[in-house]
PDBQT receptor file of N, H, CA, C and O in Angstrom, charges set to zero:
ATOM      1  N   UNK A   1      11.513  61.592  13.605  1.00  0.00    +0.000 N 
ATOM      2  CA  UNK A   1      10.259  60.876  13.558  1.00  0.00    +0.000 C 
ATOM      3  C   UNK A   1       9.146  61.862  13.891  1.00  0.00    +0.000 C 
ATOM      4  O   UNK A   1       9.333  62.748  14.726  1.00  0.00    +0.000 OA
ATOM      5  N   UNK A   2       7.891  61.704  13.189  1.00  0.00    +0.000 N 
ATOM      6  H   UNK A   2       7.740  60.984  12.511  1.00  0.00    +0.000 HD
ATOM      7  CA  UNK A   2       6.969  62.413  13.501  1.00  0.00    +0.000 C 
ATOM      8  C   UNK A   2       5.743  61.776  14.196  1.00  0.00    +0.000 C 
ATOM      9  O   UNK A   2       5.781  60.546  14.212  1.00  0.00    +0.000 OA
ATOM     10  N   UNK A   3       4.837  62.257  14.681  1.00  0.00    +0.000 N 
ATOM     11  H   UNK A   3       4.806  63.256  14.668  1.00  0.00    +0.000 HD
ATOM     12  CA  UNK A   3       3.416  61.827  15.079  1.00  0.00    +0.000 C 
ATOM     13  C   UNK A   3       2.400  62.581  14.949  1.00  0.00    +0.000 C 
ATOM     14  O   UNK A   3       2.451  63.810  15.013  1.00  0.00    +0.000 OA
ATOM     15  N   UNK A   4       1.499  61.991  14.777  1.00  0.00    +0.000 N 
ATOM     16  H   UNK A   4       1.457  60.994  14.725  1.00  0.00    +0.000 HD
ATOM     17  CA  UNK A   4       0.092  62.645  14.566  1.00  0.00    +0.000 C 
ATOM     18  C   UNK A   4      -0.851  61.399  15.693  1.00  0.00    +0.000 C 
ATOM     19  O   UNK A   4      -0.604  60.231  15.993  1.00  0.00    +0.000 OA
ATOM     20  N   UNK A   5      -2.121  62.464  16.118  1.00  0.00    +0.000 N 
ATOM     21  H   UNK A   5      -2.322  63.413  15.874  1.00  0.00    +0.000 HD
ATOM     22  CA  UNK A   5      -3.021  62.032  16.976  1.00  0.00    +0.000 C 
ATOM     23  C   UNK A   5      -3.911  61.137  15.688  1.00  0.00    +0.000 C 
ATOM     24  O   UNK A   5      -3.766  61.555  14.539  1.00  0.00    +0.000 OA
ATOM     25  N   UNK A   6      -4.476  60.377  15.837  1.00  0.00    +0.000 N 
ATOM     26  H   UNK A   6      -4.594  60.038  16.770  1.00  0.00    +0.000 HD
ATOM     27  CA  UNK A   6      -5.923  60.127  15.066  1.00  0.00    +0.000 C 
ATOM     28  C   UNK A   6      -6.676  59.449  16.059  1.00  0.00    +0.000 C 
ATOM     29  O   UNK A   6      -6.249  59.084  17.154  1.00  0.00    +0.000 OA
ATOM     30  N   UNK A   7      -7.770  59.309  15.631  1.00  0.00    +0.000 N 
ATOM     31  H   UNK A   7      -8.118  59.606  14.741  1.00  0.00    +0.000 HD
ATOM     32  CA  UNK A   7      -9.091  58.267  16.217  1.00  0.00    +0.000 C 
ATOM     33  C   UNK A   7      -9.197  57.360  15.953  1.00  0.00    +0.000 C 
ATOM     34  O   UNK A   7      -9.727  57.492  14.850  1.00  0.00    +0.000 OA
ATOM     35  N   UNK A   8      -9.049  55.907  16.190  1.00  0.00    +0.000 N 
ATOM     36  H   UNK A   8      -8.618  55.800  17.086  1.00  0.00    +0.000 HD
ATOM     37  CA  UNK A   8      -9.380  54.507  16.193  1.00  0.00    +0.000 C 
ATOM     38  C   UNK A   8     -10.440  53.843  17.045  1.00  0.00    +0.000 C 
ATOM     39  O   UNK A   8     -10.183  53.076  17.973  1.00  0.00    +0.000 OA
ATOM     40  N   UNK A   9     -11.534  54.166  16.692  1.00  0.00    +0.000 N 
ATOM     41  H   UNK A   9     -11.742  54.789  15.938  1.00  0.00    +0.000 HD
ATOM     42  CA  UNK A   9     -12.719  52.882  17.171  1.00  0.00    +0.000 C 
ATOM     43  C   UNK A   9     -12.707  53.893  18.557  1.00  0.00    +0.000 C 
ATOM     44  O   UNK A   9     -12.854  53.327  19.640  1.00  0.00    +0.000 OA
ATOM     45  N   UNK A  10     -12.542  55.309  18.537  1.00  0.00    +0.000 N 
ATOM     46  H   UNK A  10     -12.423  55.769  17.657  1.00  0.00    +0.000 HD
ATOM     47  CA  UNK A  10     -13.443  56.202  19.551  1.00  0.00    +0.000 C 
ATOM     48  C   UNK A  10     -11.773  56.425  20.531  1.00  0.00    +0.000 C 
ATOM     49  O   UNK A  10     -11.664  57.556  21.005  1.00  0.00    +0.000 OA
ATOM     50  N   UNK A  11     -11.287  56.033  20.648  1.00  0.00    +0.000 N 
ATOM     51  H   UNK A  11     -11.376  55.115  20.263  1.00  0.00    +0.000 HD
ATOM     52  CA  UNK A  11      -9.731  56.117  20.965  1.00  0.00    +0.000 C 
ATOM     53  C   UNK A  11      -8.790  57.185  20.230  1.00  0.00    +0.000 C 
ATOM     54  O   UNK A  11      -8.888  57.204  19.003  1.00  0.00    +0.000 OA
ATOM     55  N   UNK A  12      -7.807  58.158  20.885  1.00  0.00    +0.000 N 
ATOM     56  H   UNK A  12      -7.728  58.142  21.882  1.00  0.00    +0.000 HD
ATOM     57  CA  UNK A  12      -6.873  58.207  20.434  1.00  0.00    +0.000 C 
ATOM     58  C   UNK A  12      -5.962  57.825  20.279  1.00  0.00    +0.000 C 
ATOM     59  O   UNK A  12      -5.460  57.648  21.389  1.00  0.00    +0.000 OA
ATOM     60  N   UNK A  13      -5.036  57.413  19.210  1.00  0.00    +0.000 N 
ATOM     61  H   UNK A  13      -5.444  57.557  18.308  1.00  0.00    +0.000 HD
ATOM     62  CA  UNK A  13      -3.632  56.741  19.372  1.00  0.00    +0.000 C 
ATOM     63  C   UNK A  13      -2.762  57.174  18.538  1.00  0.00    +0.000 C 
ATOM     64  O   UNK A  13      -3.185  57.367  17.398  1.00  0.00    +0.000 OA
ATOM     65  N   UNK A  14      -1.209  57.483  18.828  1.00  0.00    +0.000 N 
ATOM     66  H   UNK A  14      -0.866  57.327  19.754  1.00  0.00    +0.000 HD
ATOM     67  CA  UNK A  14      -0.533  57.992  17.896  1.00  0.00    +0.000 C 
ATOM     68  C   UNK A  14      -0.036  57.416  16.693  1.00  0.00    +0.000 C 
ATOM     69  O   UNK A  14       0.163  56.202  16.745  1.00  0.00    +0.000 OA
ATOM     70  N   UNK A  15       0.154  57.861  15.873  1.00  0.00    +0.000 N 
ATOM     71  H   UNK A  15      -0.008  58.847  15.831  1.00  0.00    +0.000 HD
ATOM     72  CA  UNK A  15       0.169  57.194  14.550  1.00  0.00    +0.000 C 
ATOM     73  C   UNK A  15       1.776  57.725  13.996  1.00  0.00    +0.000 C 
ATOM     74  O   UNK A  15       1.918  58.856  13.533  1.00  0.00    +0.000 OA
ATOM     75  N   UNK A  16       3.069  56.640  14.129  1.00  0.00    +0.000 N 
ATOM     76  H   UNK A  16       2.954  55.720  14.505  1.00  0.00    +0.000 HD
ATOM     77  CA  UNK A  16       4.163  57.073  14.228  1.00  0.00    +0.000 C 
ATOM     78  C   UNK A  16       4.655  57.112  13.027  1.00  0.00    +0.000 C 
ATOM     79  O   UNK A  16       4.755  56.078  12.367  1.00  0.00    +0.000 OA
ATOM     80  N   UNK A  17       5.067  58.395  12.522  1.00  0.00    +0.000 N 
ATOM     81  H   UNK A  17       4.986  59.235  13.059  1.00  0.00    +0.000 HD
ATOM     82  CA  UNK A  17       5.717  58.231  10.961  1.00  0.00    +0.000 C 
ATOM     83  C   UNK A  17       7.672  58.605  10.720  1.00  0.00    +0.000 C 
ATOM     84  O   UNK A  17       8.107  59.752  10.826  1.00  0.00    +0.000 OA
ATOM     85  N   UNK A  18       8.498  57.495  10.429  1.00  0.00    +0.000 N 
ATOM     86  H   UNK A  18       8.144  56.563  10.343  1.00  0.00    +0.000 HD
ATOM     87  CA  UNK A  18       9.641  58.276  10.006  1.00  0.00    +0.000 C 
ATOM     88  C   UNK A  18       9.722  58.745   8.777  1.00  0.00    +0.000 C 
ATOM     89  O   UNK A  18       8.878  59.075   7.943  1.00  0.00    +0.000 OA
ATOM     90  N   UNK A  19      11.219  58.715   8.808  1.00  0.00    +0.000 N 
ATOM     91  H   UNK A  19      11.904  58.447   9.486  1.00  0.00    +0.000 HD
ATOM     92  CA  UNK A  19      11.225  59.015   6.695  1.00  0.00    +0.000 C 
ATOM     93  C   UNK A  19      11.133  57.647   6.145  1.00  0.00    +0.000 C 
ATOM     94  O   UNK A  19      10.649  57.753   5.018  1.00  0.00    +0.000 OA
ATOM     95  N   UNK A  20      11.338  56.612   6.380  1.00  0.00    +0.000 N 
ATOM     96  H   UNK A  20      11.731  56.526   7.295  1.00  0.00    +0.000 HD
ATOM     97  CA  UNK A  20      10.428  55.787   5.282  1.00  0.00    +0.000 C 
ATOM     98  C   UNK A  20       9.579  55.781   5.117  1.00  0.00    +0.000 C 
ATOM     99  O   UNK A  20       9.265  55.766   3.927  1.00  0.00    +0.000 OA
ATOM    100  N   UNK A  21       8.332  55.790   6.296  1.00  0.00    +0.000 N 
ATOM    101  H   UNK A  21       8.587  55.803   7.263  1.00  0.00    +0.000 HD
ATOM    102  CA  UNK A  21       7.070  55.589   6.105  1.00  0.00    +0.000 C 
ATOM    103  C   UNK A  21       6.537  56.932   5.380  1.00  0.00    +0.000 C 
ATOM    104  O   UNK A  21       5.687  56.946   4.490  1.00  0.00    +0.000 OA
ATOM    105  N   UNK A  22       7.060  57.830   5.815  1.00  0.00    +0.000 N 
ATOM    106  H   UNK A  22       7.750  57.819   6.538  1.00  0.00    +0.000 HD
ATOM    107  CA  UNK A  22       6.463  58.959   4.703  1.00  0.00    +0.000 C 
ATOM    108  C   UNK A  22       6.478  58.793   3.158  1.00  0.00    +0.000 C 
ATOM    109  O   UNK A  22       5.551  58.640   2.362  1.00  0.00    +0.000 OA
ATOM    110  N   UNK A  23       8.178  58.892   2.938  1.00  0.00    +0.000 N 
ATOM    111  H   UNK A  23       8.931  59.016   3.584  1.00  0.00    +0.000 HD
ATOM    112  CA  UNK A  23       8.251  58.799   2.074  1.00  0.00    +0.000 C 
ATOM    113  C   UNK A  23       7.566  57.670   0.886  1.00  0.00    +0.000 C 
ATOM    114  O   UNK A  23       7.268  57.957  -0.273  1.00  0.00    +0.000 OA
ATOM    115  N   UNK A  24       7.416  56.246   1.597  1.00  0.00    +0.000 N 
ATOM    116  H   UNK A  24       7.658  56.013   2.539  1.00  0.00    +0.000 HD
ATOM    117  CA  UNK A  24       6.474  55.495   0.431  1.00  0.00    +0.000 C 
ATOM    118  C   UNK A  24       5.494  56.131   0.790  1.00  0.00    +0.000 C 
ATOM    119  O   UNK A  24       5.574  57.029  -0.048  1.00  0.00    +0.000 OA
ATOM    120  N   UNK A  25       4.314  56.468   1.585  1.00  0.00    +0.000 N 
ATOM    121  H   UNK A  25       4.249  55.739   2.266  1.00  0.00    +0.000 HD
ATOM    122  CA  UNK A  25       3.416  57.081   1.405  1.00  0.00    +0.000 C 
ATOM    123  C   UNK A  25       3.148  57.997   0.708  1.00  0.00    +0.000 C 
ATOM    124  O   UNK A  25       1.968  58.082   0.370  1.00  0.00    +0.000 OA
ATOM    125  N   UNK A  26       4.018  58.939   0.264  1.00  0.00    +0.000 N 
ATOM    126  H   UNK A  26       4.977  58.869   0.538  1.00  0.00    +0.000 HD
ATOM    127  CA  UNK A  26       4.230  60.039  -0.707  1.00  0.00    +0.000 C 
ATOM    128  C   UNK A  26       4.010  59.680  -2.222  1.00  0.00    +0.000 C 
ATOM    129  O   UNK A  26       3.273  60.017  -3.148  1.00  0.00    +0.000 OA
ATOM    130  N   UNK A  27       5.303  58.601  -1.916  1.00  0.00    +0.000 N 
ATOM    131  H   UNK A  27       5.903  58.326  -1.164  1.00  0.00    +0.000 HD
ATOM    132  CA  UNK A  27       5.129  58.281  -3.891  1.00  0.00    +0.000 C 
ATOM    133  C   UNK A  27       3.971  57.228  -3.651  1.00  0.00    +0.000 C 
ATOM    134  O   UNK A  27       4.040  56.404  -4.562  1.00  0.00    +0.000 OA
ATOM    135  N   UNK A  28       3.096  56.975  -2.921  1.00  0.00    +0.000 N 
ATOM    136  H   UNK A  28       3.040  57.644  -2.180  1.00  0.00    +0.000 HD
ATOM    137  CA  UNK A  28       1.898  56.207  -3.459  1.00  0.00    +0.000 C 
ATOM    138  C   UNK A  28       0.883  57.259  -3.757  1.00  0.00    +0.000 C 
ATOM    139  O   UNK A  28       0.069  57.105  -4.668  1.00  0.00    +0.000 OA
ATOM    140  N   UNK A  29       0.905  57.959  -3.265  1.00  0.00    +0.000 N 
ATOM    141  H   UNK A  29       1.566  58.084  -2.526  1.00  0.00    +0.000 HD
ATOM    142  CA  UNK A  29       0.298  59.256  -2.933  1.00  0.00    +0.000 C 
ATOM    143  C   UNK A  29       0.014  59.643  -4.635  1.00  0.00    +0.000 C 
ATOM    144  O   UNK A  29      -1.027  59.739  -5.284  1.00  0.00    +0.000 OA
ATOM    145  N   UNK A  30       1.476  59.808  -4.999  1.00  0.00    +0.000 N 
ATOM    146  H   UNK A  30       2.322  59.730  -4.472  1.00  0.00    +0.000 HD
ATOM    147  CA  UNK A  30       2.082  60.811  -6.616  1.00  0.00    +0.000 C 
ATOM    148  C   UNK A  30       1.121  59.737  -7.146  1.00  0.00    +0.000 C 
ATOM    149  O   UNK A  30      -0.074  59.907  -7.389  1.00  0.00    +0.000 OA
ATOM    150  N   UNK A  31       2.031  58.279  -7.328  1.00  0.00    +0.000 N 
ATOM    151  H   UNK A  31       3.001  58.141  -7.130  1.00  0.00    +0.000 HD
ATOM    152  CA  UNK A  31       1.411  57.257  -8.434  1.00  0.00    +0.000 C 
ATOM    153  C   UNK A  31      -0.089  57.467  -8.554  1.00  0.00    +0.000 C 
ATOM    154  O   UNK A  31      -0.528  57.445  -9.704  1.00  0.00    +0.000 OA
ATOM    155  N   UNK A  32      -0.719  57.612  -7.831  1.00  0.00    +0.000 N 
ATOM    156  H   UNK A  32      -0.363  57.630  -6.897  1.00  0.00    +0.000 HD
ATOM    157  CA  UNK A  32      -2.480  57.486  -7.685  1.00  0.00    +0.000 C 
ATOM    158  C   UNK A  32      -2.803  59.060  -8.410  1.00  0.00    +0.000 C 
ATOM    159  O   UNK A  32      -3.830  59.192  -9.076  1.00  0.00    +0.000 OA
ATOM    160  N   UNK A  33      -1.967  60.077  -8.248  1.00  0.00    +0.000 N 
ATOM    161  H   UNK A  33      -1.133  59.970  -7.707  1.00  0.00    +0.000 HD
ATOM    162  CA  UNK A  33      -2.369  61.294  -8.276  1.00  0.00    +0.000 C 
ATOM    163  C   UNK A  33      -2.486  61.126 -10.095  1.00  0.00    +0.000 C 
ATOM    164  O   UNK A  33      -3.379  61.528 -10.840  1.00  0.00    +0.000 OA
ATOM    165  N   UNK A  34      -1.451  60.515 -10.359  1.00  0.00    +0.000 N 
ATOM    166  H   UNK A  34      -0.726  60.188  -9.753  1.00  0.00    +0.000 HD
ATOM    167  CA  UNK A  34      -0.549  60.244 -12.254  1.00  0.00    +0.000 C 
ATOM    168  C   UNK A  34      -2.010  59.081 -12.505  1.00  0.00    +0.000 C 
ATOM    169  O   UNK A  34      -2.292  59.260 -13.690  1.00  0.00    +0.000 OA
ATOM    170  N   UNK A  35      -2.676  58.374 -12.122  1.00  0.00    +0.000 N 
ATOM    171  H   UNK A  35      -2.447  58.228 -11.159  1.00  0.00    +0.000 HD
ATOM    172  CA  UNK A  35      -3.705  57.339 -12.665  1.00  0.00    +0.000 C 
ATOM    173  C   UNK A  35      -4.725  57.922 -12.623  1.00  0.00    +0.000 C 
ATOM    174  O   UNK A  35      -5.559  57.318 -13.298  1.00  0.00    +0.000 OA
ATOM    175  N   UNK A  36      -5.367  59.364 -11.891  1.00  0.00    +0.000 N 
ATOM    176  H   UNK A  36      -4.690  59.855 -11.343  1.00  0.00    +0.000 HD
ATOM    177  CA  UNK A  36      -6.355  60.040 -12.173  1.00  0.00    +0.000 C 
ATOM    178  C   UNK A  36      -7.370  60.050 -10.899  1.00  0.00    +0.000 C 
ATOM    179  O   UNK A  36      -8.472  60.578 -10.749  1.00  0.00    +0.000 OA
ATOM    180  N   UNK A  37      -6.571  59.271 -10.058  1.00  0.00    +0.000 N 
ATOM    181  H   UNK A  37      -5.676  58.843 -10.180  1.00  0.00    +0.000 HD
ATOM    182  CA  UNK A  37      -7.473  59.089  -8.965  1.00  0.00    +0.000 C 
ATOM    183  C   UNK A  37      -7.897  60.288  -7.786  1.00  0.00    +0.000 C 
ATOM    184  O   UNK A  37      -8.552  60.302  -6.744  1.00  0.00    +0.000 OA
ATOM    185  N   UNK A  38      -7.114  61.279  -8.602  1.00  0.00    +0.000 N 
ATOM    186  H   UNK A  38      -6.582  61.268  -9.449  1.00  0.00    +0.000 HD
ATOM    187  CA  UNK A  38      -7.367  63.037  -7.585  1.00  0.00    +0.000 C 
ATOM    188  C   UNK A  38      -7.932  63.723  -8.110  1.00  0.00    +0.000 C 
ATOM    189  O   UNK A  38      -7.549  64.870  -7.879  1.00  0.00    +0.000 OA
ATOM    190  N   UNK A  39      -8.868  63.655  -8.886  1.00  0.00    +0.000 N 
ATOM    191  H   UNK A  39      -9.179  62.724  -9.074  1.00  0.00    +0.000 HD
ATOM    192  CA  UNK A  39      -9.362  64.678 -10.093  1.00  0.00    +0.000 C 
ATOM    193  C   UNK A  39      -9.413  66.267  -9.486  1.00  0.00    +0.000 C 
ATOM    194  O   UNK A  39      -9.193  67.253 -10.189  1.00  0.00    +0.000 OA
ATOM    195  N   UNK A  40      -9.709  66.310  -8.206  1.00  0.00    +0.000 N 
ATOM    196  H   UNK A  40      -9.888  65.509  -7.634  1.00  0.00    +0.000 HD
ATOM    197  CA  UNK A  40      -9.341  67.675  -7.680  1.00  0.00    +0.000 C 
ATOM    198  C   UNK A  40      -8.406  68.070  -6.836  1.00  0.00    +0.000 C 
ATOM    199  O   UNK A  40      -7.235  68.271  -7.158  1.00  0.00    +0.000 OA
ATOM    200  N   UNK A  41      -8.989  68.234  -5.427  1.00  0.00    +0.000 N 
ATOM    201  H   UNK A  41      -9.940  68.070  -5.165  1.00  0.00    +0.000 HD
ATOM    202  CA  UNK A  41      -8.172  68.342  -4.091  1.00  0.00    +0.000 C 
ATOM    203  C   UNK A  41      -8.495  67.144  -3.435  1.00  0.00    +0.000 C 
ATOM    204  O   UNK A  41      -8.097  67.138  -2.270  1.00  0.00    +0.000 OA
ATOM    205  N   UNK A  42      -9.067  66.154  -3.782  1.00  0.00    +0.000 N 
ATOM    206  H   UNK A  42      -9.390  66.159  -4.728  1.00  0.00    +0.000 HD
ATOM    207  CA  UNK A  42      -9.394  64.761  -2.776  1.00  0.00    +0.000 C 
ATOM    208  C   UNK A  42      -8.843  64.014  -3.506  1.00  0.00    +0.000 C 
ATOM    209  O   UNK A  42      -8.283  64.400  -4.532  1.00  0.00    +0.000 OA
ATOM    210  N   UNK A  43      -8.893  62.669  -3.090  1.00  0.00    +0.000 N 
ATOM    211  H   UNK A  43      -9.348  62.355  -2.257  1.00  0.00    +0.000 HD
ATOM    212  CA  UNK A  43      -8.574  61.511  -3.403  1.00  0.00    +0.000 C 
ATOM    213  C   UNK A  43      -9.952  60.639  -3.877  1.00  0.00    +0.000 C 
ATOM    214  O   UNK A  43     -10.885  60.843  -3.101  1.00  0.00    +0.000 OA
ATOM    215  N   UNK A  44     -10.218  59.874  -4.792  1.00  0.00    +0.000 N 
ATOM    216  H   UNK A  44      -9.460  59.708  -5.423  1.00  0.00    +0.000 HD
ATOM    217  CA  UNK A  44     -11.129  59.568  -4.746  1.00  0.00    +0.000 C 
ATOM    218  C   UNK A  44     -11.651  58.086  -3.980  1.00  0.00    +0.000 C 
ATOM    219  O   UNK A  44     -10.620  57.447  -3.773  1.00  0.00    +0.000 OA
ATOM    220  N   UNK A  45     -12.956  57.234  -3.440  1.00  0.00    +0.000 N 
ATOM    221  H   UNK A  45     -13.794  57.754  -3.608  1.00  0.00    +0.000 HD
ATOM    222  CA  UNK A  45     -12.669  56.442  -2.875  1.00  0.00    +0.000 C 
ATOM    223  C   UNK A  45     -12.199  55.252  -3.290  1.00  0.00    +0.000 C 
ATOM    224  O   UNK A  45     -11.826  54.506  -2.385  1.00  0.00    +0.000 OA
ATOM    225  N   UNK A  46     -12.094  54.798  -4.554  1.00  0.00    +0.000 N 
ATOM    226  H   UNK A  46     -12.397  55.404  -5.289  1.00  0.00    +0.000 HD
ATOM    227  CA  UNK A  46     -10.963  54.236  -5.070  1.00  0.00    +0.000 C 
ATOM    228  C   UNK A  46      -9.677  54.182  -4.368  1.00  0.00    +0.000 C 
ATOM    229  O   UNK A  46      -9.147  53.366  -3.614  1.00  0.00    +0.000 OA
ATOM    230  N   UNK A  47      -9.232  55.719  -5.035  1.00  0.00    +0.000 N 
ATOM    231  H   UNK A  47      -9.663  56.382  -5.647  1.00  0.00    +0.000 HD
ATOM    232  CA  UNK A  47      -7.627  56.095  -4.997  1.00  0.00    +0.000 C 
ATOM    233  C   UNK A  47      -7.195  55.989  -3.535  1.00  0.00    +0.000 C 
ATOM    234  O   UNK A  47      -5.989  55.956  -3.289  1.00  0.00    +0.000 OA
ATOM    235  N   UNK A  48      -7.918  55.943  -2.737  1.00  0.00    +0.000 N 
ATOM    236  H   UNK A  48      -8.898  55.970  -2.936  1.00  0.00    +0.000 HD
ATOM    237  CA  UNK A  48      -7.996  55.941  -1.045  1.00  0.00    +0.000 C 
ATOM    238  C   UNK A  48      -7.332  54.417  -0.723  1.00  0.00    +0.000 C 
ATOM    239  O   UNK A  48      -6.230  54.113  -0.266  1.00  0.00    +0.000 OA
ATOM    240  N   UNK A  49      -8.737  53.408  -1.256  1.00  0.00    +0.000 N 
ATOM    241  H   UNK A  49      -9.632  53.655  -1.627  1.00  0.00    +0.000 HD
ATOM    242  CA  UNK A  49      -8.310  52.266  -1.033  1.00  0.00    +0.000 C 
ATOM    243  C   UNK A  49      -6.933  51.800  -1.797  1.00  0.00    +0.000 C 
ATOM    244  O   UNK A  49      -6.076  51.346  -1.039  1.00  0.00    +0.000 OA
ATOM    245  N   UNK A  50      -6.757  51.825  -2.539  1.00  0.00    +0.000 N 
ATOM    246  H   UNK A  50      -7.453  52.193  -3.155  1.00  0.00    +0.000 HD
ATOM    247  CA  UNK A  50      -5.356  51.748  -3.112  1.00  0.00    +0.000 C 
ATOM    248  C   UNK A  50      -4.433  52.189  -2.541  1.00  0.00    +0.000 C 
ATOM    249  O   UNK A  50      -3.486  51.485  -2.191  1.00  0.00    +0.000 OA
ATOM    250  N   UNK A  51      -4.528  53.695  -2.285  1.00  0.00    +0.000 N 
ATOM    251  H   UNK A  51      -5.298  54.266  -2.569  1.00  0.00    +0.000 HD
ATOM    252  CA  UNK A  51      -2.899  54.339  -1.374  1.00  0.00    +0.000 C 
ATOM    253  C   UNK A  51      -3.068  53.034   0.064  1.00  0.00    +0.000 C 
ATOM    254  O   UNK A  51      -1.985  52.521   0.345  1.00  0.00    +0.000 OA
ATOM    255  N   UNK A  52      -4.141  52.586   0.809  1.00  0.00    +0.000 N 
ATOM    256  H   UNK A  52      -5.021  53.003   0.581  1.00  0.00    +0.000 HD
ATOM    257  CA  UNK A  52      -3.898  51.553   1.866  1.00  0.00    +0.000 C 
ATOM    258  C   UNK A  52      -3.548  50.522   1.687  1.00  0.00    +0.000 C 
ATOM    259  O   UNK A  52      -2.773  49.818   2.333  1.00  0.00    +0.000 OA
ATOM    260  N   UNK A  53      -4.273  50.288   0.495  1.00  0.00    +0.000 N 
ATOM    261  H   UNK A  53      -4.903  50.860  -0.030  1.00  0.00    +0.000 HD
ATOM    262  CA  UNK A  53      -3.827  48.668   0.052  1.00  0.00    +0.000 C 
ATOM    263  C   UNK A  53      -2.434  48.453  -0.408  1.00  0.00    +0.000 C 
ATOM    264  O   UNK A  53      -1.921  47.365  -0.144  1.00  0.00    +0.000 OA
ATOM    265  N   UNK A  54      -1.527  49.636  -1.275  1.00  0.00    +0.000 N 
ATOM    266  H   UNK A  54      -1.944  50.519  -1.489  1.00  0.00    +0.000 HD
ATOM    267  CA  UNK A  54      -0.696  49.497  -1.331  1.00  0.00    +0.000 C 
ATOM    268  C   UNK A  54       0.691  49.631  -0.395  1.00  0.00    +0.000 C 
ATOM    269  O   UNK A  54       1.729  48.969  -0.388  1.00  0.00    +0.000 OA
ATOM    270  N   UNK A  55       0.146  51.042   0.567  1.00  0.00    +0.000 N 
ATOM    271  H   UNK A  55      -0.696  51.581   0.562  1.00  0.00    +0.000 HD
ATOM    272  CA  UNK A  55       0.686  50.961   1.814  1.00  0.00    +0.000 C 
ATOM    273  C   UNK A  55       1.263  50.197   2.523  1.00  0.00    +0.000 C 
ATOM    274  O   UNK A  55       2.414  50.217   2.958  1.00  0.00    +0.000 OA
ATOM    275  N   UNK A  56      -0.130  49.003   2.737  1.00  0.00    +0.000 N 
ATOM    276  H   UNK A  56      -1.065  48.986   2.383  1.00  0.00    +0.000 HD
ATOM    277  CA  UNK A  56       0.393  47.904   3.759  1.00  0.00    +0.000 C 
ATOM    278  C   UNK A  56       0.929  47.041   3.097  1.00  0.00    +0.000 C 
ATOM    279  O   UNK A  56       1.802  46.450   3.732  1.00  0.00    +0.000 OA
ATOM    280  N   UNK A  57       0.746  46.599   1.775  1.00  0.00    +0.000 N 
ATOM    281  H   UNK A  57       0.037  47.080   1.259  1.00  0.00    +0.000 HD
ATOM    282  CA  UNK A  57       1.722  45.736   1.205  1.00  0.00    +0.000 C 
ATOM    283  C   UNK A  57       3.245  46.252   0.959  1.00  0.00    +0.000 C 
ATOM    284  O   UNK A  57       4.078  45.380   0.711  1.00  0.00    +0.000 OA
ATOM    285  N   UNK A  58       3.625  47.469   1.004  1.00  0.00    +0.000 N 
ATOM    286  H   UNK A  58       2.948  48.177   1.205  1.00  0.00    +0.000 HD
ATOM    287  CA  UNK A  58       4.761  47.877   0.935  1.00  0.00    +0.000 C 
ATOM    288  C   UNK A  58       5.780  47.875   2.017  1.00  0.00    +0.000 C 
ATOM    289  O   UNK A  58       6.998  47.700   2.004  1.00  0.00    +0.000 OA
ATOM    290  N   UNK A  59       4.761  48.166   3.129  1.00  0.00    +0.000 N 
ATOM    291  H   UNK A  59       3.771  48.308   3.140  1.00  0.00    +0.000 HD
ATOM    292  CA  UNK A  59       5.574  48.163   4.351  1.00  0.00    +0.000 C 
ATOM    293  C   UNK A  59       5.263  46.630   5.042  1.00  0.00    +0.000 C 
ATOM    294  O   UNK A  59       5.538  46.445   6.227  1.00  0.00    +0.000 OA
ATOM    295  N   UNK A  60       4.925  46.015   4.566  1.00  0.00    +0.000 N 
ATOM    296  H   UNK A  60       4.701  46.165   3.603  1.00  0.00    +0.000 HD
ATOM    297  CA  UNK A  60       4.744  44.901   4.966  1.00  0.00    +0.000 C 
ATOM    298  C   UNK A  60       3.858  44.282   6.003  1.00  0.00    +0.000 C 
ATOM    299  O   UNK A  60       3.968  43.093   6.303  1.00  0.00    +0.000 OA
ATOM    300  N   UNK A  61       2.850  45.200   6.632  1.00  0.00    +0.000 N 
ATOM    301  H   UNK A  61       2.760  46.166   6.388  1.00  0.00    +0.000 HD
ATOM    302  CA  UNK A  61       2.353  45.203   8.022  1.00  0.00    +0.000 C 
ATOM    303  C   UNK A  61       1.003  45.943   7.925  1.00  0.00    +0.000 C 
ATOM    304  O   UNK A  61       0.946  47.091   7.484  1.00  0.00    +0.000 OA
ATOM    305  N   UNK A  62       0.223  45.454   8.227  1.00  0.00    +0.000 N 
ATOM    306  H   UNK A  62       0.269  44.522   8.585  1.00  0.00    +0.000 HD
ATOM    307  CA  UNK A  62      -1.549  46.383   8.387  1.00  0.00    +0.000 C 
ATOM    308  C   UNK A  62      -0.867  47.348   9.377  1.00  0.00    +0.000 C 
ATOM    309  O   UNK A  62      -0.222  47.221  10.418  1.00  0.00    +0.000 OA
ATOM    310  N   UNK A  63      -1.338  48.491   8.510  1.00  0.00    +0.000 N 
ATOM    311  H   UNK A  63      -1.862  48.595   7.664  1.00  0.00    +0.000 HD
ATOM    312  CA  UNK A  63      -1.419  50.271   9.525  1.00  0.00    +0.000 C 
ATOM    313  C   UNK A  63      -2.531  50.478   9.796  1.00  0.00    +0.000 C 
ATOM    314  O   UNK A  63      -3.228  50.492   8.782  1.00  0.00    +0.000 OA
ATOM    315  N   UNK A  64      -3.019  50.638  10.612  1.00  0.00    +0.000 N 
ATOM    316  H   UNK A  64      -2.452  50.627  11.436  1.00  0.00    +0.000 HD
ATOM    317  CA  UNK A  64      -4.340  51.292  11.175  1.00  0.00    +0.000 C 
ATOM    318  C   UNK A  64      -4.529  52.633  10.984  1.00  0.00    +0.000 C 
ATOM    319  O   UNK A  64      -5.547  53.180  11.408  1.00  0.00    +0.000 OA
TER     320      UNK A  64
């Protein structure tokens, strides 16, 4: 399992990832990359909301 620090509403809190959660994050990641939504090195803010929106519907649970 991994972690990363982030910021929430001026807070730090860890943000816990195993290999599932990576891994769908990854191929949502690809799918968005294949629909055009990366035209460079970013994501665009579209393709953003989508990798979340699809995120949490995948894993079943709002991620912060």
């Amino acid at each position: 399992m991994s972690t990363s620090v982030v910021e929430v509403n001026g807070e730090k809190v860890k943000a816990m990832w195993d290999k599932r959660l990576t891994k769908i994050f990854c191929g949502i990641c690809i799918k968005e990359i294949l629909k055009g939504n990366r035209p460079g090195t970013h994501f665009t803010k579209d393709g953003w909301l989508k990798i979340m929106t699809n995120f949490e519907k995948e894993i079943g649970d709002e991620y912060g």
